[in-house]
Wavefront OBJ file of the C-alpha trace (Angstrom):
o trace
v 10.606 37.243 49.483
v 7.596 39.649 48.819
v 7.803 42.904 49.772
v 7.330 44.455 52.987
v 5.017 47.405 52.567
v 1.673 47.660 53.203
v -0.603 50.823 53.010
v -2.965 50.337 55.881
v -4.342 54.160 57.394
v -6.617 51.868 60.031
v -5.326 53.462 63.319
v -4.183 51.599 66.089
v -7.141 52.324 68.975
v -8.228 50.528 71.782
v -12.002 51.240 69.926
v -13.703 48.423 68.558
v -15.046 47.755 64.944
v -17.912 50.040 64.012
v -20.122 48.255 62.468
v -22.465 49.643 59.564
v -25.405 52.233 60.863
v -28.245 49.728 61.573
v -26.493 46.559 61.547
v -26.314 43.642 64.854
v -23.178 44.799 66.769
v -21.028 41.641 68.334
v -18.117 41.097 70.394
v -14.715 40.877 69.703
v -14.371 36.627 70.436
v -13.653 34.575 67.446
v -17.119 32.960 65.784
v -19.363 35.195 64.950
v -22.801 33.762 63.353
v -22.673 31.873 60.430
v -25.301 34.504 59.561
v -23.087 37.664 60.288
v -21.849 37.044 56.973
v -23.225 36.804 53.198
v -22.436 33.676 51.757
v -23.005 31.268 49.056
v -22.312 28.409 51.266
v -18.228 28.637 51.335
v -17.922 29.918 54.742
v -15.396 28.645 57.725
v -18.398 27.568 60.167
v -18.472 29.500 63.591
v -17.255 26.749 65.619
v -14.291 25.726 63.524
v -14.239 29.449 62.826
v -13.227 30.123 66.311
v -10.826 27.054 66.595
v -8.758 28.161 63.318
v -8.643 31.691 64.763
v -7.368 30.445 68.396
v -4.770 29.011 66.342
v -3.889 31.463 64.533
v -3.253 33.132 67.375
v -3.443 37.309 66.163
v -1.434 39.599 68.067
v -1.588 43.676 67.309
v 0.170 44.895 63.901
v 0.264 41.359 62.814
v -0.460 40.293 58.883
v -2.546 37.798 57.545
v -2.804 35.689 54.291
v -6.384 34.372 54.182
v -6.117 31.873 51.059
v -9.579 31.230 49.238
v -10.808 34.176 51.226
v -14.997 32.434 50.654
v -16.855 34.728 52.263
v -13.989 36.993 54.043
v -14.716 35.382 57.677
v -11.425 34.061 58.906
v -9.590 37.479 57.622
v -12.434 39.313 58.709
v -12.353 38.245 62.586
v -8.973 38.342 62.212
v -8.651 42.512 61.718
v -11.619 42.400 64.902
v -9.106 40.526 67.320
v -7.103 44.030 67.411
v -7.133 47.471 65.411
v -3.915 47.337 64.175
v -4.173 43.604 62.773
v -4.387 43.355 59.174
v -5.138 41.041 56.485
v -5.376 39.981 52.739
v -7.700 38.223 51.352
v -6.816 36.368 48.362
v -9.899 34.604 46.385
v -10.360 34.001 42.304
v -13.756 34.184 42.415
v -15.221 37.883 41.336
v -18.890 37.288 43.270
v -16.980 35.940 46.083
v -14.274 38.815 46.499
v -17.187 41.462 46.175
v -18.994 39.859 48.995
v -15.778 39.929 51.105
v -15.723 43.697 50.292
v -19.360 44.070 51.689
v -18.886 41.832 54.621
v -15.615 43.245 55.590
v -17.595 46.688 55.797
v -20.824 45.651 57.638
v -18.512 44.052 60.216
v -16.207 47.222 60.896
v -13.212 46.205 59.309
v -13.376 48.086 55.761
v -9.874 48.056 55.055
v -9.412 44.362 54.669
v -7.436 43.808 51.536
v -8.882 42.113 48.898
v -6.595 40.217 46.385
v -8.254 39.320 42.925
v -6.548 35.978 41.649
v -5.415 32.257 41.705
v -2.778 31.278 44.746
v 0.337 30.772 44.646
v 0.836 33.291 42.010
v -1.634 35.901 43.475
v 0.534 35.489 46.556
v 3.956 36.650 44.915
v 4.349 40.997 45.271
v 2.493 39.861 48.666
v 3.981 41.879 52.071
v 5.095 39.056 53.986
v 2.993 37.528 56.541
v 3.169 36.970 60.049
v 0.081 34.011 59.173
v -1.483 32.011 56.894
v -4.505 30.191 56.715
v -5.579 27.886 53.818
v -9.481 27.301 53.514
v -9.560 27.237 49.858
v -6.998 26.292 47.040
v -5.287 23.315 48.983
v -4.451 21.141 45.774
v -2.664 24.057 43.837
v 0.386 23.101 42.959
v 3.625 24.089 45.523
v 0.705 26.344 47.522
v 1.921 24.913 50.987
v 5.184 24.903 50.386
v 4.920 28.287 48.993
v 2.996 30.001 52.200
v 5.747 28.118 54.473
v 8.396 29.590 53.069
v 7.273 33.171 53.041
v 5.883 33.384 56.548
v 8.166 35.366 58.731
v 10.087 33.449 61.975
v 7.670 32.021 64.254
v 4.907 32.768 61.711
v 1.978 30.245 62.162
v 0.278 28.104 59.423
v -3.005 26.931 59.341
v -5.112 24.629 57.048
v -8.399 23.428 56.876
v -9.631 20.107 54.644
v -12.882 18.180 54.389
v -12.456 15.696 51.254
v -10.050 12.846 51.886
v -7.538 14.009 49.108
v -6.726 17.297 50.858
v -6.940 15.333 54.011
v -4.104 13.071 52.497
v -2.265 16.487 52.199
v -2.495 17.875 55.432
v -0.826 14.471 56.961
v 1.734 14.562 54.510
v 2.445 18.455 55.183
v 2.448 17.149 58.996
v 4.968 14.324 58.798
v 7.205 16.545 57.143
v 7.119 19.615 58.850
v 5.668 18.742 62.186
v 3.457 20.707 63.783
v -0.356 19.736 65.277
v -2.883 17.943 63.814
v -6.437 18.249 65.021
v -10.318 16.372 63.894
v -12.858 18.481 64.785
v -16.691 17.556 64.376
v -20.056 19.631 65.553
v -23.225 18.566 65.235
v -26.571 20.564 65.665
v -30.236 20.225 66.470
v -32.653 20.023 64.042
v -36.433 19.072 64.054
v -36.972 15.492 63.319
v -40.817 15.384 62.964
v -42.429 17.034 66.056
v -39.471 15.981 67.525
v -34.954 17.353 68.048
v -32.094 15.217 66.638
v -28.610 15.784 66.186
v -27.593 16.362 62.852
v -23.824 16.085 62.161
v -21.787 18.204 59.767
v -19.053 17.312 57.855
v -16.017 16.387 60.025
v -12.890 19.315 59.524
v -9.161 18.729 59.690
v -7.046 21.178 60.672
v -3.168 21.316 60.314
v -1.376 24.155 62.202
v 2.511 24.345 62.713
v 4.620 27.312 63.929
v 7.554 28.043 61.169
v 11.036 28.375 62.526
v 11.694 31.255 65.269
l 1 2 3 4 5 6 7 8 9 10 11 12 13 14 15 16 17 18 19 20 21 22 23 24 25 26 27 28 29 30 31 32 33 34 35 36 37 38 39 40 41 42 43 44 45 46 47 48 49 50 51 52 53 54 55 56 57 58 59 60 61 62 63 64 65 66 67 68 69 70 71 72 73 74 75 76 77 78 79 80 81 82 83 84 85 86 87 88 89 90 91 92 93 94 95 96 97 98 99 100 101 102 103 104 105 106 107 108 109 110 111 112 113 114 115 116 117 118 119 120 121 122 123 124 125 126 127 128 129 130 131 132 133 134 135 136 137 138 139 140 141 142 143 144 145 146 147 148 149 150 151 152 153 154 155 156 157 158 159 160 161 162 163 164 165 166 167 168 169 170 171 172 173 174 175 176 177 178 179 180 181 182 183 184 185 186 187 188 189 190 191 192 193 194 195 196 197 198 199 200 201 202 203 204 205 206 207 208 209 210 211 212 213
């Protein structure tokens, strides 16, 4: 199992995040704005945003593996649920995990961890985690097994896909682990003409299981 240190000097205060000089200030509930956040389009939207975090469930001092970290969001909301909850962000992408960096600042949270590589191996001298969340990465090879077997007792897992293939793995992951699985869809108004219509995004599905205990 990885290690279990983690240098963290955030202190444990009942303050909230300070957010850069200048910048919008928010609350500390789950789904922020998409537009909170500098992106290149991989982003957690807010309203599955604040479904994945509900079931993630973060309680004070706990860790969190954010897998394909996009634009830092999950992780990032995450360290705002309490002071003392941390996170790593793990993402292969050099643009990306800069622009995790920035958000994580401009949102009050500027010691989010940032982990520069591929998962699973990225994940190896890892402290161990209390949760994981998959956005990105899914078809790696042995990547769900892998974050199942490191969480800690009673850690929670949770896994977003949107093509049918990592679909296909959620379900399997489900049927032999158990666990929850849940469909969720949002759609949004948009002008049509001089006219408002409902314009659908793509459908999410979300696997989330609590690990032994």
């Amino acid at each position: 199992m990885p290690p279990e240190d983690l240098t963290d000097d955030r202190r444990a205060t009942d303050e909230p995040p300070a957010t850069d000089e200048g910048q919008r200030e928010f609350g500390l509930t789950p789904g922020l704005p998409d537009d909170a956040y500098d992106h290149d389009g991989q982003i957690t939207k807010r309203e599955v945003r604040a479904v994945t975090l509900a079931l993630l469930a973060p309680r004070p001092g706990e860790l969190l593996w954010d897998v394909g970290g996009g634009s830092g969001s999950i992780a990032i909301e995450w360290m705002r649920a309490h002071p003392s909850c941390r996170a790593i962000t793990v993402e292969s992408h050099p643009e990306r995990a800069h622009r995790i960096e920035a958000n994580a600042r401009r949102l009050g949270v500027p010691t989010l961890r940032v982990e520069r590589g591929r998962a699973p191996a990225a994940l190896e001298s890892l402290p161990t985690p209390d949760a994981v969340f998959v956005g990105g990465g899914l078809t790696a090879d042995g990547l769900i097994e892998y974050c199942l077997q490191a969480l800690r007792p009673g850690g929670r897992f949770v896994a977003n896909a949107v093509t049918l293939e990592t679909e296909a793995m959620l379900l399997e992951a489900h049927r032999r682990h158990g666990g929850e699985l849940t469909r969720v869809a949002v759609e949004r108004t948009c002008p049509v003409g001089g006219f408002t219509a409902w314009t659908p995004a793509r459908a999410i599905t979300t696997w989330s299981a609590t690990i032994g205990g």
